[in-house]
KEMI-123555 format. One record per residue (C-alpha): residue in three letters; x, y, z. Coordinates in steps of 0.2 Angstrom, whole numbers, padded with zeros to 4 digits, always signed. Example, Ala and Ser with C-alpha at 12.3 -4.5 7.8 and 13.67 -1.06 7.14 Angstrom:
% residues 2
ala+0062-0022+0039;ser+0068-0005+0036;
This chain:
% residues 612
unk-0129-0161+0058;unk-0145-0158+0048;unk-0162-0154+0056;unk-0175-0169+0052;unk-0194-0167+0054;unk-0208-0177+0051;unk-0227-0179+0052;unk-0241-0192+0051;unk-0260-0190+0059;unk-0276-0182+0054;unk-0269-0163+0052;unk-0262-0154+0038;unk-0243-0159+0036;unk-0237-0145+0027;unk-0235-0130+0043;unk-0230-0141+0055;unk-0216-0147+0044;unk-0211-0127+0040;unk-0213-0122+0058;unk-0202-0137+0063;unk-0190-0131+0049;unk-0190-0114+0056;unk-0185-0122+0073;unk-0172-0135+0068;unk-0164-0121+0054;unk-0148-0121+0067;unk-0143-0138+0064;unk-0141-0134+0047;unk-0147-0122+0032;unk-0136-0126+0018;unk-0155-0129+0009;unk-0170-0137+0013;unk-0184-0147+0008;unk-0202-0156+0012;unk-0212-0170+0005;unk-0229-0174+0005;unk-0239-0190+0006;unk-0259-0188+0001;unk-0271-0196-0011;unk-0265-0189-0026;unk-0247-0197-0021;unk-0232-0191-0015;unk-0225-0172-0021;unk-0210-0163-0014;unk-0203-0143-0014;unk-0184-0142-0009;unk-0172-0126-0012;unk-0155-0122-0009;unk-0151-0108+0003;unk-0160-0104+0020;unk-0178-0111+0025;unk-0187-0093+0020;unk-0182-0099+0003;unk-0191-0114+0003;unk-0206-0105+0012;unk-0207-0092-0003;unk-0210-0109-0014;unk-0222-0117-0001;unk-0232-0101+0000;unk-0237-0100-0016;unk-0240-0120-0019;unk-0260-0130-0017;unk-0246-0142-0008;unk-0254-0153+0010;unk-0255-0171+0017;unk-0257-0179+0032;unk-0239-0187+0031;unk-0225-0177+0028;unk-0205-0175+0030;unk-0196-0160+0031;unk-0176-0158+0030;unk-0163-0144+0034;unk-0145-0149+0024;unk-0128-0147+0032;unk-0118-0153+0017;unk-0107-0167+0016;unk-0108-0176+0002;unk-0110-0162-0013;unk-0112-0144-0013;unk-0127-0134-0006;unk-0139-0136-0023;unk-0156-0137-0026;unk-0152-0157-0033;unk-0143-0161-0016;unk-0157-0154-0006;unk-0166-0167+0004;unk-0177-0176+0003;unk-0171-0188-0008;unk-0183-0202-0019;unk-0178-0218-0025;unk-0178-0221-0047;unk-0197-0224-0047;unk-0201-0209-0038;unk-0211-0218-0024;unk-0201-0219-0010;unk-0194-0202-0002;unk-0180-0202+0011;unk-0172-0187+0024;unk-0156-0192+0030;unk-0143-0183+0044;unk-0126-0190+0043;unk-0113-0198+0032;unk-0115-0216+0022;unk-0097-0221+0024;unk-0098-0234+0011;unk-0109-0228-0001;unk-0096-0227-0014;unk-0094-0246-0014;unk-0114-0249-0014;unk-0119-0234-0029;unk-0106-0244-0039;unk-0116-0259-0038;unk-0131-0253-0041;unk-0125-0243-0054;unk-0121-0262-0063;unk-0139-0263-0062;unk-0143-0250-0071;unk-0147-0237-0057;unk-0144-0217-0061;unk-0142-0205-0050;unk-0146-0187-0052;unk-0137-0180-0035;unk-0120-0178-0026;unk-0124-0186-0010;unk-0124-0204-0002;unk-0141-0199+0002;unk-0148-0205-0014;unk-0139-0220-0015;unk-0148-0226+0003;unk-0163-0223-0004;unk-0159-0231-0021;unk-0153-0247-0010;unk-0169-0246-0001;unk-0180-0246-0018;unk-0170-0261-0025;unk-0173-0270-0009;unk-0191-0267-0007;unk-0194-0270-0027;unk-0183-0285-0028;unk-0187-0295-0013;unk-0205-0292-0009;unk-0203-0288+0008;unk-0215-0274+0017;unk-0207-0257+0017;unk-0200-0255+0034;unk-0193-0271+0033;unk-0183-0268+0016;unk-0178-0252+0028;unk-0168-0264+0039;unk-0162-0276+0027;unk-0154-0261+0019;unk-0148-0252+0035;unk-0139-0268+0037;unk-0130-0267+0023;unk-0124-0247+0028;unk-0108-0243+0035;unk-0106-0223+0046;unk-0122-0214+0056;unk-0138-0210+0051;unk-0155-0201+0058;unk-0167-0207+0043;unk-0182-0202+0040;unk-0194-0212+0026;unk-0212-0215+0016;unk-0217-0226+0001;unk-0232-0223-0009;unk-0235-0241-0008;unk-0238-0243+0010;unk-0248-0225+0010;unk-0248-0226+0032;unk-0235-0227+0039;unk-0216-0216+0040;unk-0201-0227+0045;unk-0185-0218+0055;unk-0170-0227+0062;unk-0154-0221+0070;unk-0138-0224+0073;unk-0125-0212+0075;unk-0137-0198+0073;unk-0150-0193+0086;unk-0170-0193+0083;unk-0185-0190+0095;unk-0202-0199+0093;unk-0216-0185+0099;unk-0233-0196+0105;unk-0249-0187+0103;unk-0266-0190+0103;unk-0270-0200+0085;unk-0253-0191+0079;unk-0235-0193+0079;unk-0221-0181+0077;unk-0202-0187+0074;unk-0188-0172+0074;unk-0170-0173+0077;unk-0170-0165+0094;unk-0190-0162+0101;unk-0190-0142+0098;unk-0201-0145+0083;unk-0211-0156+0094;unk-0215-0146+0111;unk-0228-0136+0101;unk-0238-0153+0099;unk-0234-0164+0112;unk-0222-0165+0129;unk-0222-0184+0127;unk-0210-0192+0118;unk-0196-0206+0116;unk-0179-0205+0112;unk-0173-0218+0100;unk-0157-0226+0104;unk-0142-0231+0096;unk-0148-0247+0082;unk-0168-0244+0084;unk-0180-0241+0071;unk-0198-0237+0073;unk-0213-0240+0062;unk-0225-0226+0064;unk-0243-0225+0057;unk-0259-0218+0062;unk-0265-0234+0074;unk-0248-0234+0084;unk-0230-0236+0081;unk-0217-0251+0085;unk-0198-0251+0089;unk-0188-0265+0085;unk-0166-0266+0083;unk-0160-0264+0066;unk-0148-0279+0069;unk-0160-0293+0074;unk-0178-0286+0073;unk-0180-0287+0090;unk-0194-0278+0099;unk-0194-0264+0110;unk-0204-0258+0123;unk-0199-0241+0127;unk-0208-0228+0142;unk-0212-0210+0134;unk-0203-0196+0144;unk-0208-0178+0146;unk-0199-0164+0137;unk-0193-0151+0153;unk-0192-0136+0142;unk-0205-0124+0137;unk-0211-0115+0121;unk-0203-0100+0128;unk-0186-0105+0130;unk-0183-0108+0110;unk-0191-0091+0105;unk-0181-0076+0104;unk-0193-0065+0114;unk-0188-0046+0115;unk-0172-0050+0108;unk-0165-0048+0089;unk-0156-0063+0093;unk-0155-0080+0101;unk-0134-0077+0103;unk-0141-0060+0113;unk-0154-0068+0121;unk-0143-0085+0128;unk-0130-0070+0132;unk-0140-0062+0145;unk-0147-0079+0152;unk-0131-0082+0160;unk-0138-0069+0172;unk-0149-0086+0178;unk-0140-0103+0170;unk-0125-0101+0179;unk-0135-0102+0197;unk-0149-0113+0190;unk-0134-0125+0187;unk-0127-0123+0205;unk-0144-0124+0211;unk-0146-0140+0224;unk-0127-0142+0222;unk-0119-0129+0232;unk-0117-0132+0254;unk-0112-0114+0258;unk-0111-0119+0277;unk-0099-0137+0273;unk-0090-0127+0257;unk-0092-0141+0249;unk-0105-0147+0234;unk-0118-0160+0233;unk-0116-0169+0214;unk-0131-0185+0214;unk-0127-0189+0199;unk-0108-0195+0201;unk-0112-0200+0221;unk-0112-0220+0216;unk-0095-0216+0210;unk-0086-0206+0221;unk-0073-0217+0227;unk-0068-0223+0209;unk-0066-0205+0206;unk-0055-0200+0218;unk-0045-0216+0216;unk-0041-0216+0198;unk-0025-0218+0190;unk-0030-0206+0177;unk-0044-0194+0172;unk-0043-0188+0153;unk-0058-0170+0149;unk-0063-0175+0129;unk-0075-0163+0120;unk-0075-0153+0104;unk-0074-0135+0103;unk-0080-0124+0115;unk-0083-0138+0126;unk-0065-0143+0125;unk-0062-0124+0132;unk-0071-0126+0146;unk-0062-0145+0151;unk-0045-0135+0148;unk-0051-0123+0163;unk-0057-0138+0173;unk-0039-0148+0173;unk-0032-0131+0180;unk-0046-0132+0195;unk-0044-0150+0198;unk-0028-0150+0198;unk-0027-0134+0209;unk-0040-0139+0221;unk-0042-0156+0222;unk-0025-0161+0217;unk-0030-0173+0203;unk-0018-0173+0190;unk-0030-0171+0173;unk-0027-0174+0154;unk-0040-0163+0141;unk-0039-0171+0124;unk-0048-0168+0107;unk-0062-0181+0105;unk-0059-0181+0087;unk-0041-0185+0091;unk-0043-0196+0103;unk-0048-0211+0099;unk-0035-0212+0086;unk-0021-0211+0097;unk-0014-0223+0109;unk-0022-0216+0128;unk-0017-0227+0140;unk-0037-0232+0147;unk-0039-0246+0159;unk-0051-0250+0173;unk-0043-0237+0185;unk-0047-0224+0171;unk-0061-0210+0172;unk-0062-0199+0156;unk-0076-0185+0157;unk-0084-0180+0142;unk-0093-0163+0138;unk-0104-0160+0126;unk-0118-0147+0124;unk-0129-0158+0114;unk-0125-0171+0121;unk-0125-0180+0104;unk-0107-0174+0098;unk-0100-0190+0085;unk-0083-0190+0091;unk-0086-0187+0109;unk-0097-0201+0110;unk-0084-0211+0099;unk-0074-0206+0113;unk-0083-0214+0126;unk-0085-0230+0116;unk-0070-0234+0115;unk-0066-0230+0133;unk-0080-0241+0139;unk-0072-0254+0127;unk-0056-0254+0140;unk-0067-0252+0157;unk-0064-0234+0160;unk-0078-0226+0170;unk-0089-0215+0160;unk-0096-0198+0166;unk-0103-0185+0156;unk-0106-0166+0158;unk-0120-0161+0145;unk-0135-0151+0143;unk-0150-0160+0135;unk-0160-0174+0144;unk-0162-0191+0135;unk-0147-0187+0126;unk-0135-0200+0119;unk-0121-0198+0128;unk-0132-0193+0145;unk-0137-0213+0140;unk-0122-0220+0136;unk-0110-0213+0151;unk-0110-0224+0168;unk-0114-0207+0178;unk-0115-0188+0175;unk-0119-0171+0180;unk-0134-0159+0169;unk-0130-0142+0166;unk-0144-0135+0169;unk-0143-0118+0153;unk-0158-0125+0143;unk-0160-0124+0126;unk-0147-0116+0117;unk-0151-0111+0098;unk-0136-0100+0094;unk-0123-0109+0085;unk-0110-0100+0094;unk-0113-0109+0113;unk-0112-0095+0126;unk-0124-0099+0140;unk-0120-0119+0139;unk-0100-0115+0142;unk-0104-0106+0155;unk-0115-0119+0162;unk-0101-0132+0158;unk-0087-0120+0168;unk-0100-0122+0181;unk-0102-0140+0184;unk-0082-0141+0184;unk-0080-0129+0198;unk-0092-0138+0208;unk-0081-0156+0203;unk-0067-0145+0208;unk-0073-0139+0225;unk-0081-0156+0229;unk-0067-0164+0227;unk-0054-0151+0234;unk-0063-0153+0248;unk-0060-0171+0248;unk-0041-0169+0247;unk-0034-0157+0257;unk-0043-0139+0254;unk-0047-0130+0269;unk-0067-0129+0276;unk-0065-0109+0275;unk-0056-0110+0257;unk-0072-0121+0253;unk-0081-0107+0260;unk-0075-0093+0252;unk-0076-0101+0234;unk-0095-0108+0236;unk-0100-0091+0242;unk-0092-0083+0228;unk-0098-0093+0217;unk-0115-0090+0223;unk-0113-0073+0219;unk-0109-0073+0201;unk-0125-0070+0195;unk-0124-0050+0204;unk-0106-0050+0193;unk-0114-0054+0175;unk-0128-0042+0181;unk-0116-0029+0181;unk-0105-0036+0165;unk-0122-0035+0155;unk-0125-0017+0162;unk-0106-0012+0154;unk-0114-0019+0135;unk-0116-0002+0128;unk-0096+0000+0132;unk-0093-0015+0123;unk-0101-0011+0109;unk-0093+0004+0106;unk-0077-0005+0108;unk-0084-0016+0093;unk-0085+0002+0084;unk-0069+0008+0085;unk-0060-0010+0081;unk-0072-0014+0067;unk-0060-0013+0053;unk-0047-0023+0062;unk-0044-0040+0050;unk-0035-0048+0063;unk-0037-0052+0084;unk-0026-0059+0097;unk-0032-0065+0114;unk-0020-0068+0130;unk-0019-0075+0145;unk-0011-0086+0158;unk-0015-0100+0168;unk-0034-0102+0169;unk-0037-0089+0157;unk-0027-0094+0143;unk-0043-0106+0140;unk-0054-0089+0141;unk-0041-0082+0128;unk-0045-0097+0116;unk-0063-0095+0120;unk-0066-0077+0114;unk-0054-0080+0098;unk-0066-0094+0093;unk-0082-0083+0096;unk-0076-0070+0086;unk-0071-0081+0072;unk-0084-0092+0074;unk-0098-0077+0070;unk-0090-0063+0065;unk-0077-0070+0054;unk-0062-0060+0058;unk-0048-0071+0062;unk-0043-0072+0078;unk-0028-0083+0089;unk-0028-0086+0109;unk-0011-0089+0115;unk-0005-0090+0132;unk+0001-0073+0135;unk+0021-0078+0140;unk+0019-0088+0122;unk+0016-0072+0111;unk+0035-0067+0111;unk+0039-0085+0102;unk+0032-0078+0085;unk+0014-0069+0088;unk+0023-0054+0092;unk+0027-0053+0074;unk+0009-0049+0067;unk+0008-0035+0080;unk+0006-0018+0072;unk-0005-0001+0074;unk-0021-0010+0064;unk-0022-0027+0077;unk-0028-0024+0093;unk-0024-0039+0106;unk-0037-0044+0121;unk-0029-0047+0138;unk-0037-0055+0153;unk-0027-0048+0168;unk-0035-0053+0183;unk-0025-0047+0198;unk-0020-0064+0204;unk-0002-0070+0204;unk+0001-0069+0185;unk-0003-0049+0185;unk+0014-0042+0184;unk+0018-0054+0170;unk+0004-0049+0161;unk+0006-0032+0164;unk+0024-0034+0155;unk+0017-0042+0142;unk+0006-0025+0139;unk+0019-0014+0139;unk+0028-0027+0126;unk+0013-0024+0112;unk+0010-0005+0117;unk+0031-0004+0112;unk+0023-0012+0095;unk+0009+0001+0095;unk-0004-0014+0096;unk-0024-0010+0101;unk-0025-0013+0118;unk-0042-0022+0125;unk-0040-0029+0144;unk-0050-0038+0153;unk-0048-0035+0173;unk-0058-0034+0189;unk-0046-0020+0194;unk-0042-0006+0187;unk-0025+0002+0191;unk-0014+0017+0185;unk-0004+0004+0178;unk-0016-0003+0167;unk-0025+0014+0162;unk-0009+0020+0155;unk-0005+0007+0142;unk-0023+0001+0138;unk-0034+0008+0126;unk-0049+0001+0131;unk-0055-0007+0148;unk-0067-0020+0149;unk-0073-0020+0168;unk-0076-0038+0175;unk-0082-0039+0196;unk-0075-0053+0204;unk-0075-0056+0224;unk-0062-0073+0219;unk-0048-0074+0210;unk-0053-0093+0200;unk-0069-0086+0197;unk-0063-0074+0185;unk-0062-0085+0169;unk-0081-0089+0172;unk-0086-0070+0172;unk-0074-0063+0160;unk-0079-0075+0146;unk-0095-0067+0146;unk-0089-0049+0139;unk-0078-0058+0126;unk-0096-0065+0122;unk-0103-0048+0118;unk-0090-0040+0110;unk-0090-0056+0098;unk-0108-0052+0098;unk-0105-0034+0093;unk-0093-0033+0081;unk-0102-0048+0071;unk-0120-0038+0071;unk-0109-0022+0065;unk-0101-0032+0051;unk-0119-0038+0045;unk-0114-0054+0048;unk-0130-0068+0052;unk-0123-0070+0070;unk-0136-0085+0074;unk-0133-0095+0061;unk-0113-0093+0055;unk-0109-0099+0038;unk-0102-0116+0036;unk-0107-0123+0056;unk-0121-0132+0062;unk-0124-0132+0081;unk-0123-0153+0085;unk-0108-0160+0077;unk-0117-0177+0073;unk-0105-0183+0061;unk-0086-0187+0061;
């Protein structure tokens, strides 16, 4: 969940490593750090606290090099201090180390060295790797990236490393497993970055290091071999599809704002290629080998974390309502410590933003372990579990820099419909239902046109609710998942607390909270759960509750108990959940901004869940 960065070639380390920094702060900012390689030695600057802190010391230090690493801490293992800040060096102070994950047995392994007389100065797990590394490389007389491997074999957890030694003055060392690292290939000059947005300044070219690989990098080349057996690997440079653009905020105050408004094009840029208007039906190339195992399975479990689990909440309410596949959405973190019943006949789709999330790809592991089939609904290319799963389907949202995911759940809502209506098709749903949804679909981009254009109503509905110290969000069938979603945007950014609940559920003990001070978000579609909801209304305007509804129509009914309306068009009644997330976005959005809060970068959460 930490941002890694690193440098070698013929330019000056030192901005490259702090503009990187900049870039990869929303994978972690608990604190920061950078080290530098030159003919002087090795020298280092790290600070707890945000990467402008370190910048203040960078600024006014003579520090450069051509070999460099930079780090951005999500803490784990000790508390966010200038001591735990990465990088990390070894007792002789030649061998420095960034790390992003946890050490699962590092306990066990700083005892030992410990009884050989090692100290240690930090908190972390971190140190004690590098610690390992040092008495390997001291002891045993190996070259550097070969006491790397010797002592990665004796690790237990994930890692993404990062690592130099004085010694050997030419070369960095990285290795992976469990936590994701991108090698950038430029011309005399290498670049290595948890994901390739420090890199696409530099180079488009680069290779994704899978699970086990290690690579030895210098100035004349670089080699990959596997951790386990030193075996080599030739691997073909890929080129990154995103640009320069797409990762800066533009005209926006921020990135959250910014990915907000781009659902005006990811949604359709997802559908693009996928949708056959005249068939009602949609084209998906990347499951095509496995359509008939689909349709034929015994089961089909949705796993994801989050938001992502949201969105594979709405998608067991479509399959099953379309396409009549009966659909089970766990936890990926629960998962796999459960007893699922996975076999051969099994599909379990996972979704994942990142595509990199630890338990989600856990998830997949073990299903592979049992036969299952494989397929994964995520948005980065090269990613690990685009690699890992036997098929899959790109959402197509682009970088998303915001902790708090808006565009990519959108996208994710997106590719399910199209499973839905692909597969409802298949089994049973009517050529002009197919048609009518596909067409509505592509029409969604006119809707969150107008959503975006009703933002100045939002925000004042952000103003006059900004005291409130507690939300509710309701809603039934489909949107119950909605309800969920905008709870966990607002808590996620703004840090009010917040519940979803399915609306029929709040009079089995939500009710309770309800008074003059809470005000209660409803998503009241007019579909057949209307009049329920409408009920359910009138239940917390008896409790003198602050009403908030979501509704693509409004009636004298609904104008009558609710103190605010939130306008959503909608020419389908399923299509509904994907539109109405979109203003639960902004008044997230709003309220956090008016509460001062840092609404890109939410205390205590990192945007890629890398580690267990």
């Amino acid at each position: 969940m930490c941002g890694i960065v690193g440098y070698i070639g013929k330019q000056d380390a030192v901005p490259i490593l702090m503009k990187g920094l900049k870039r990869l702060e929303y994978r972690g900012y608990d604190s920061a750090g950078i080290a530098i390689l030159n003919s002087d030695g090795s020298h280092s600057i790290k600070k707890a606290g945000n990467v402008s802190e370190l910048e203040k010391l960078v600024d006014d230090s003579p520090l450069n090099g051509n070999i460099g690493i930079g780090h951005t801490r999500w803490a784990t293992h000790g508390a966010p201090t200038d001591i735990n800040s990465h990088p990390h060096w070894d007792h002789t102070g030649n061998i420095a180390i960034i790390h992003n994950g946890i050490i699962e047995n590092y306990s066990v392994l700083k005892t030992v060295l410990e009884a050989k007389g090692y100290k240690f100065k930090s908190e972390t797990d971190t140190e004690v790797l590098v610690q390992l590394i040092s008495d390997i490389y001291y002891s045993d007389g190996l070259e550097f990236s070969q006491a790397v491997q010797v002592a990665l074999n004796q690790v237990i957890g994930a890692y993404g490393i990062v690592t130099f030694c004085n010694d050997e003055p030419d070369k960095l060392v990285a290795a992976r497993l469990g936590s994701p690292l991108v090698l950038g290939i430029g011309e005399n000059e290498y670049f290595i970055a948890s994901d390739a947005s420090p890199i696409v300044d530099h180079t488009r070219n680069v290779v994704y290091l899978d699970e086990g690989e290690m690579a030895t990098i210098s100035n004349e080349g670089h080699e990959i071999r596997l951790i386990s057996n030193n075996t080599i690997i030739n691997k073909i440079a890929t080129e990154i599809e995103f640009s320069i653009e797409e990762i800066e905020k533009g005209e926006f105050p921020h990135f959250m704002l910014k990915e907000i408004h781009e659902q005006v094009h990811t949604i359709t840029d997802t559908m693009r290629g996928r949708l056959n208007l005249d068939e009602g039906t949609a084209f998906l190339g990347g499951v095509s080998d496995y359509i008939d195992r689909i349709q034929n399975a015994n089961r089909i479990y949705i796993t994801a974390c989050g938001t992502s689990w949201h969105a594979g909440l709405v998608g067991k309410n479509l399959l099953e309502e379309f396409a009549r596949i009966p659909v089970h959405v766990e936890y990926a973190s629960e998962f796999r410590y459960g007893s699922p019943i996975i076999d051969s006949n099994t599909v379990i789709i996972a979704i994942s933003q990142s595509g990199e999330t630890a338990d989600t790809l856990s998830a997949i592991r073990m299903a592979k372990e049992y036969g299952a089939l494989t397929v994964g609904i995520c948005n980065v290319v090269g990613s690990s579990i685009a690699r890992e799963t036997d098929c899959g389907i790109y959402t197509h949202a682009g970088p998303e820099i915001g902790v708090a995911s808006t565009k990519a759940f959108t996208a994710q809502l997106t590719v399910l419909y199209l499973l839905a209506l692909y597969f409802g098709r298949k089994n049973g749903m009517s050529k002009s239902e197919g048609k009518q949804l596909a067409k509505a679909m592509l029409d969604i981009n006119v809707q969150v046109e107008k959503v975006m254009a009703n933002s100045d109503e939002i925000e004042r509905i952000a103003w006059e609710t900004l005291k409130a110290d507690n939300f509710l969000y309701l809603g039934r069938g489909m949107n119950f998942p909605v309800a969920l979603e905008g709870a966990l945007k607002l808590k996620e950014i703004s840090y009010i607390h917040a519940e979803g609940y399915p609306a029929a559920e709040m009079k089995h003990g939500p009710i309770a909270l309800i008074d003059e001070k809470m005000p209660v978000v409803f998503l009241a579609p007019h579909d057949r759960t209307f009049n329920k909801v409408l009920s359910n209304i009138q239940e917390v305007k008896a409790r003198k509750g602050i009403i908030i509804t979501v509704t693509d129509k409004r009636t004298k009914d609904l104008e009558k108990v609710s103190d605010y309306i939130i306008d959503v068009p909608s020419t389908h009644l399923r299509t509904f959940p994907l539109i109405a997330s979109i203003p639960l976005q902004l008044l997230a959005y709003h309220l956090a901004v008016l509460r001062g809060c840092d609404v890109d970068k939410p205390r205590n959460l990192a945007k890629s869940v890398t580690v267990e």
